[in-house]
Z-matrix of the N, CA and C atoms (Angstrom, degrees):
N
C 1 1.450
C 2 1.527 1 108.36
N 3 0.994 2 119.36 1 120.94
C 4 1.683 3 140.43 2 -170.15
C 5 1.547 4 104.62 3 -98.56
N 6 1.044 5 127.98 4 116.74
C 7 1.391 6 144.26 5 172.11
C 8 1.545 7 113.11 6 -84.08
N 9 1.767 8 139.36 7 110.57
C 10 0.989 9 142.87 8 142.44
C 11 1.467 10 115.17 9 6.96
N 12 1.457 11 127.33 10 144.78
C 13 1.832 12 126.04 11 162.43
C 14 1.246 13 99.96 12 -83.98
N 15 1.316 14 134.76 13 0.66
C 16 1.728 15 128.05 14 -166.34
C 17 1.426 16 80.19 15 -91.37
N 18 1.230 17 126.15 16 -49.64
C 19 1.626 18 132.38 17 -168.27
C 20 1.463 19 108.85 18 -43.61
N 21 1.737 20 97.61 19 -70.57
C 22 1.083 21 121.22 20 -165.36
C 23 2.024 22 109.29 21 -62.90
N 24 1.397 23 117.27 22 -27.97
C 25 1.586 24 136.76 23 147.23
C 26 1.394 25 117.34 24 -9.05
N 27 1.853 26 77.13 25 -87.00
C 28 1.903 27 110.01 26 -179.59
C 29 1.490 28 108.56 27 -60.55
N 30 1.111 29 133.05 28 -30.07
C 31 1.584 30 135.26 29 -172.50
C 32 1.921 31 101.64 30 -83.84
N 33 1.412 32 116.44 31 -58.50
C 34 1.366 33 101.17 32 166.07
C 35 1.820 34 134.42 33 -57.16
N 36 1.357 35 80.85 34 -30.99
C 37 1.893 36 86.51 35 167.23
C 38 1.777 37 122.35 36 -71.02
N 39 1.812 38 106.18 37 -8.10
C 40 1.702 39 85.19 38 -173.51
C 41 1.872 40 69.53 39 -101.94
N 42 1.301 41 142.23 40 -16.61
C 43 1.633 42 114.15 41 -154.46
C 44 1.732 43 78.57 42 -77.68
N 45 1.609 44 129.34 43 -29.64
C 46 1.471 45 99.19 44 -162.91
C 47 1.166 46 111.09 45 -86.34
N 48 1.528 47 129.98 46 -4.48
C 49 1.785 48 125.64 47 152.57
C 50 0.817 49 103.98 48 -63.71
N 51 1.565 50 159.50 49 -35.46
C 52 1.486 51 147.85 50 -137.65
C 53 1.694 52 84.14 51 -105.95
N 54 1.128 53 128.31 52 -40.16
C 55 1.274 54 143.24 53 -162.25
C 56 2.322 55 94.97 54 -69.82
N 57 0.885 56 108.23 55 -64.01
C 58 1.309 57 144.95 56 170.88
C 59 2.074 58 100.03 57 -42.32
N 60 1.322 59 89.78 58 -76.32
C 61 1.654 60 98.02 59 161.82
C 62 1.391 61 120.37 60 -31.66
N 63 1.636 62 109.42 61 -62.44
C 64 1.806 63 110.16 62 -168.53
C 65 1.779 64 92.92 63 -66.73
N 66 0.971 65 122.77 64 -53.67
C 67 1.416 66 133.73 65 -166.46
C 68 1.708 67 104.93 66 -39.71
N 69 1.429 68 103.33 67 -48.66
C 70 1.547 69 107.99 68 -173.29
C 71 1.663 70 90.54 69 -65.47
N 72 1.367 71 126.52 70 -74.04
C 73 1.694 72 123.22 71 -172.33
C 74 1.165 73 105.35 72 -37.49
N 75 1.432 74 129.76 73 -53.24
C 76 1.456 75 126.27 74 -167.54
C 77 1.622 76 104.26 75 -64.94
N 78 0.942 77 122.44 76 -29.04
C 79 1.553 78 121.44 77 169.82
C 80 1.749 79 129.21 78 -72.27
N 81 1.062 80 95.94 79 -39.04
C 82 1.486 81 113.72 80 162.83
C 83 2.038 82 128.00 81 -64.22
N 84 1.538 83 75.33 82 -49.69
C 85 1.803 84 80.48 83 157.57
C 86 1.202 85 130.93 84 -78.15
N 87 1.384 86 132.88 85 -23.20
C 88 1.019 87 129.07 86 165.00
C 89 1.461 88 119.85 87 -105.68
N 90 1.346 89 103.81 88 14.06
C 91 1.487 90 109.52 89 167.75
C 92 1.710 91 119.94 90 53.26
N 93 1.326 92 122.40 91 40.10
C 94 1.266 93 134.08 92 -163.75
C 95 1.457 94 117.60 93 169.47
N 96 1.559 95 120.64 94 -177.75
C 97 1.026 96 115.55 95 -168.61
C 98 1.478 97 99.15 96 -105.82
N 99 1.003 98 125.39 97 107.46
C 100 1.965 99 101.52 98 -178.94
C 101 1.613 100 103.58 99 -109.46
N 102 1.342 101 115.33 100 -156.42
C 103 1.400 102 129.39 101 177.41
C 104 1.812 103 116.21 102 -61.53
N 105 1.289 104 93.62 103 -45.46
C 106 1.663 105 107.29 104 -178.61
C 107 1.327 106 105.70 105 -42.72
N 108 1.578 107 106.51 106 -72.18
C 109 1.479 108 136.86 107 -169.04
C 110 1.663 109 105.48 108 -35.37
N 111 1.061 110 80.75 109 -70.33
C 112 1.945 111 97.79 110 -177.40
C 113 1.670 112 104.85 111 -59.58
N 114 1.399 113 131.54 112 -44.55
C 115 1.417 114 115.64 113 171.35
C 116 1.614 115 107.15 114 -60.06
N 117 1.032 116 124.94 115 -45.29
C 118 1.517 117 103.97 116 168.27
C 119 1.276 118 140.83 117 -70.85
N 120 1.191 119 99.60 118 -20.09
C 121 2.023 120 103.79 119 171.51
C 122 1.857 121 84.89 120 -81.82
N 123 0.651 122 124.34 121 -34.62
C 124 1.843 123 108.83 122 176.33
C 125 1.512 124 109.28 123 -56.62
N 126 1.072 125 99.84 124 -76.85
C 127 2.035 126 108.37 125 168.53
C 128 1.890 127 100.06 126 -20.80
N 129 1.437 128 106.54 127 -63.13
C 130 1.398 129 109.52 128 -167.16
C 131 1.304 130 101.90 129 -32.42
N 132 1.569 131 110.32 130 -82.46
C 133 1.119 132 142.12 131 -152.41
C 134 1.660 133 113.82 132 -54.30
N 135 1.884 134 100.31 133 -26.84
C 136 1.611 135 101.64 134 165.51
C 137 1.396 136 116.23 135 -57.25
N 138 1.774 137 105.18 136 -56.12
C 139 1.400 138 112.24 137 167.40
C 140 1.281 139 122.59 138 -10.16
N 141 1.394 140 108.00 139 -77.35
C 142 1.263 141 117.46 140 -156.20
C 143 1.286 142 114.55 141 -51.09
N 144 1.893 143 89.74 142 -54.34
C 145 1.773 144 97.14 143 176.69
C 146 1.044 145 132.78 144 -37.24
N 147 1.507 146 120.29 145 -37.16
C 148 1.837 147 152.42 146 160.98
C 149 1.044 148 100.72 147 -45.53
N 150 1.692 149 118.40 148 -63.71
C 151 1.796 150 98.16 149 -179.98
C 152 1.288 151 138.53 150 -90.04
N 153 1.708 152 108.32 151 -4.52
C 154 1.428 153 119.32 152 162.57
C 155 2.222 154 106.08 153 -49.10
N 156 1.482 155 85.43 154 -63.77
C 157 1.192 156 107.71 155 166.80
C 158 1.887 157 122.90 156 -15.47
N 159 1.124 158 98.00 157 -64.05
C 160 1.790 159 116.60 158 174.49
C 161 1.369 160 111.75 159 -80.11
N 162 1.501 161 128.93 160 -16.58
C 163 1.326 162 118.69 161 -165.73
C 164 1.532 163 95.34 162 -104.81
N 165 1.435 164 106.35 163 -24.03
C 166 1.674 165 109.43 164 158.36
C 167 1.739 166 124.36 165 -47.19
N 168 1.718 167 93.29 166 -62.99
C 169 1.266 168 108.73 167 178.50
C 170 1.283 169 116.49 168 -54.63
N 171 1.671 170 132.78 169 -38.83
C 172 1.398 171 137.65 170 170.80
C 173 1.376 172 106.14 171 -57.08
N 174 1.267 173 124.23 172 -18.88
C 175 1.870 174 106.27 173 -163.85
C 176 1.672 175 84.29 174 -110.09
N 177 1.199 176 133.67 175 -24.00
C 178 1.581 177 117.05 176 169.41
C 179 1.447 178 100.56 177 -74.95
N 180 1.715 179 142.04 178 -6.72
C 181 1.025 180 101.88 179 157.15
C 182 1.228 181 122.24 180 -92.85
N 183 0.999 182 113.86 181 -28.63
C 184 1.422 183 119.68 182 175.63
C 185 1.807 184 129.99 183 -37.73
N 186 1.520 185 101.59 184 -30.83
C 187 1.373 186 118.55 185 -177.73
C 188 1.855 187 96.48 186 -94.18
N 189 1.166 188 129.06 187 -36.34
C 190 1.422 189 111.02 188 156.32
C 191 1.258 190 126.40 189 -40.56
């Protein structure tokens, strides 16, 4: 069973809010920017790229 890239899109876009989410708490608790913080807004930001990535790939299939 083969899963859609729109799927696979929407599924990397909520891990890079959730990703995005800890990042904001982890910033707030430690009141600064530290190492933690920034490895997760990095993680985020891969995310996203991942699901820009698939929501691309869904509209080139779509136009096939």
């Amino acid at each position: 069973m083969t899963r859609s890239p729109r799927f696979f899109g929407f599924l990397y876009f909520f891990i890079a809010t959730v990703f995005v989410y800890f990042a904001i708490q982890q910033n707030n608790r430690t009141e600064g920017w530290d190492f933690f913080t920034i490895l997760l807004m990095s993680v985020a930001a891969i995310d996203y790229m991942i699901g820009f990535r698939y929501f691309s790939l869904a509209s080139k299939q779509k136009k096939k």
